[in-house]
C-alpha positions as CSV (number, residue, x, y, z in Angstrom):
1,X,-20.4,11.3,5.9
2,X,-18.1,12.1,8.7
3,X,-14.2,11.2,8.8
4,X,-14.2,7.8,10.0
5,X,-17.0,6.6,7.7
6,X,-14.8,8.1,5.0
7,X,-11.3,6.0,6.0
8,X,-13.8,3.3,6.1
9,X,-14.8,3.5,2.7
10,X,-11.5,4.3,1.2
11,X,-10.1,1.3,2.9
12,X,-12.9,-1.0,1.8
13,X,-11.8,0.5,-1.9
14,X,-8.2,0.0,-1.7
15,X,-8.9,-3.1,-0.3
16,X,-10.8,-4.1,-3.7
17,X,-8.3,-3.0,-5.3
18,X,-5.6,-4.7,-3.8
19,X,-7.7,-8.0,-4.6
20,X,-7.7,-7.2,-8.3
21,X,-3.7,-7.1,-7.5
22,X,-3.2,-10.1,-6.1
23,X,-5.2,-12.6,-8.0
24,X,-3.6,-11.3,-11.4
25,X,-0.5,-12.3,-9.8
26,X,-1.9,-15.3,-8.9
27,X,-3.1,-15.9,-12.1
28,X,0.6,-14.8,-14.0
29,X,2.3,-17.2,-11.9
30,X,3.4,-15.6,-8.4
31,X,4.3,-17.5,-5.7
32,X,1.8,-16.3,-3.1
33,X,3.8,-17.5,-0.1
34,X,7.0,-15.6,-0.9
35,X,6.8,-13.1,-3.8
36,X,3.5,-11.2,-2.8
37,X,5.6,-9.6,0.2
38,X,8.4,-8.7,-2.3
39,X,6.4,-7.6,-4.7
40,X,3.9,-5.6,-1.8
41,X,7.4,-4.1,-1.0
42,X,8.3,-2.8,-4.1
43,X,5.1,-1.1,-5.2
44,X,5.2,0.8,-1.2
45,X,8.6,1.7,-1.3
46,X,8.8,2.8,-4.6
47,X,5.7,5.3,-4.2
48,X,6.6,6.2,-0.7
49,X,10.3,6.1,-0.1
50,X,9.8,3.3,2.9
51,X,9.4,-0.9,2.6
52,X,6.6,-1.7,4.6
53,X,8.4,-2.3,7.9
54,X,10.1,0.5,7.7
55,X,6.2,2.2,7.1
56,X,5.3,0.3,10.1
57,X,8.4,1.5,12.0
58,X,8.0,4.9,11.8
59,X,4.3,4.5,12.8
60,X,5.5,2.3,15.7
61,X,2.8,-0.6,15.2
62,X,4.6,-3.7,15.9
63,X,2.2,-6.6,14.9
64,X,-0.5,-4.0,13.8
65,X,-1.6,-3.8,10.3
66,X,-0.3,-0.9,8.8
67,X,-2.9,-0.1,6.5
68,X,-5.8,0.2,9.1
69,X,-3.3,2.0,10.7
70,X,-2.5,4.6,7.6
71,X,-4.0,8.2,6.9
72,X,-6.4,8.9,4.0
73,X,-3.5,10.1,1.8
74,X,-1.7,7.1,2.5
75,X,-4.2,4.6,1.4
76,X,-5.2,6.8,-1.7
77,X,-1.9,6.7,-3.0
78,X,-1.3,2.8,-2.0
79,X,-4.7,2.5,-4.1
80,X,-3.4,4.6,-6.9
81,X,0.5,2.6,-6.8
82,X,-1.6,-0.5,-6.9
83,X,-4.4,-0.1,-9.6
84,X,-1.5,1.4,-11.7
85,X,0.3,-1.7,-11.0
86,X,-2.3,-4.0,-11.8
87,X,-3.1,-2.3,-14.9
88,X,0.7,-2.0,-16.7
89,X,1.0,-5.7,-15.6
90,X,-2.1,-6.5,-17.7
91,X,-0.9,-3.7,-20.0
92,X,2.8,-5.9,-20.6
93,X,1.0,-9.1,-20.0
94,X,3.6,-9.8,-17.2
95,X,4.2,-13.0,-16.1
96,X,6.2,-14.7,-13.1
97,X,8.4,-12.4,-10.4
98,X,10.5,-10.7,-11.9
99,X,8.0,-9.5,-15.0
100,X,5.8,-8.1,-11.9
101,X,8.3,-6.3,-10.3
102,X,9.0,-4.3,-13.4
103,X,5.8,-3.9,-13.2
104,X,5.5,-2.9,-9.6
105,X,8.4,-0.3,-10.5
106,X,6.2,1.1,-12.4
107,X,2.8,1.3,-11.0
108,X,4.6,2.8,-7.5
109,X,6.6,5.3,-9.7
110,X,3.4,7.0,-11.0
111,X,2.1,7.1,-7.6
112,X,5.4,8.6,-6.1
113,X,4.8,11.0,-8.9
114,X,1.8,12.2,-7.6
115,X,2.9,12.0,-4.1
116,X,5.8,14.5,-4.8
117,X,3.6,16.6,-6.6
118,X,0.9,17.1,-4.0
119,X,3.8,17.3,-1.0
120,X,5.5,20.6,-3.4
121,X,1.9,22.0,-3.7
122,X,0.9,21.7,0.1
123,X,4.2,21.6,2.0
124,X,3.0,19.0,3.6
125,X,4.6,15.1,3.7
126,X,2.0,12.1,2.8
127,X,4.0,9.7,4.5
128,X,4.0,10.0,8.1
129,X,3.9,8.9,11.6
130,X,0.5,9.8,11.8
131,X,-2.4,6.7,12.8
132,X,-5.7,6.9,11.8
133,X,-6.9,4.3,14.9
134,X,-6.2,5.0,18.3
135,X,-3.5,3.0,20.4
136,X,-4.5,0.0,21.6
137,X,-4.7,-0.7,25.4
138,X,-3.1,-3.4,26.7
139,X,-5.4,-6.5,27.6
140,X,-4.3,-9.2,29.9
141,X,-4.6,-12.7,28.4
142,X,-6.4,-15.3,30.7
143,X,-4.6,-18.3,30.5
């Protein structure tokens, strides 16, 4: 299995995870259309140090997605802050917003644990500018 197919399935994986994620908070009483974003933001910048625009920023997307965009450590430890979310929540039976976010605190700190440990025994930074796609070329839009 060569590099690509690899992001592929770790992104398909997170992805599952991220699922699991969302439709407990659905189910524990989350506004969808304004609290997932919040609560997205907390988990990412509590296990990597940036909120997701400022993720974004740094990997100069714009519109672009930033996780199709993100390296193979960064979507292993956004699948790790999330399961680890997902599960205290169940864990603490966590209901509503502000429940979650303690929860989200939570799930990113172990994470950013992780993160820092693996930065201290590599020397090397998880979070970075670095894309796994390619940029994009500019298409012109018939109108």
């Amino acid at each position: 299995m060569g590099a690509s197919e690899k992001w592929i399935e770790q992104r398909m994986r997170g992805q599952e995870i991220r699922n699991k994620l969302t439709d407990y908070w659905k189910d524990s009483g989350v506004n969808k259309n304004k609290e997932y974003a919040k609560l997205t933001n907390i988990i990412h910048k509590e296990w990597s140090g940036l909120n997701v625009d400022e993720h974004k920023k740094l990997k100069k997307l714009g519109k672009h997605n930033l996780r199709d965009n993100m390296t193979e450590a960064e979507l292993l430890f956004t699948a790790l802050a999330e399961l680890s979310t997902t599960q205290i929540a169940k864990k603490d039976n966590s209901q509503g917003y502000g429940e979650n976010a303690i929860s989200a605190v939570k799930g990113g700190r172990i994470s950013k644990n992780a993160r820092e440990q693996l930065e201290q025994a590599t020397g090397e930074r998880v979070v970075s500018s670095d894309n796994f796609l390619p940029p994009q070329k500019e298409t012109k839009k018939i109108k």
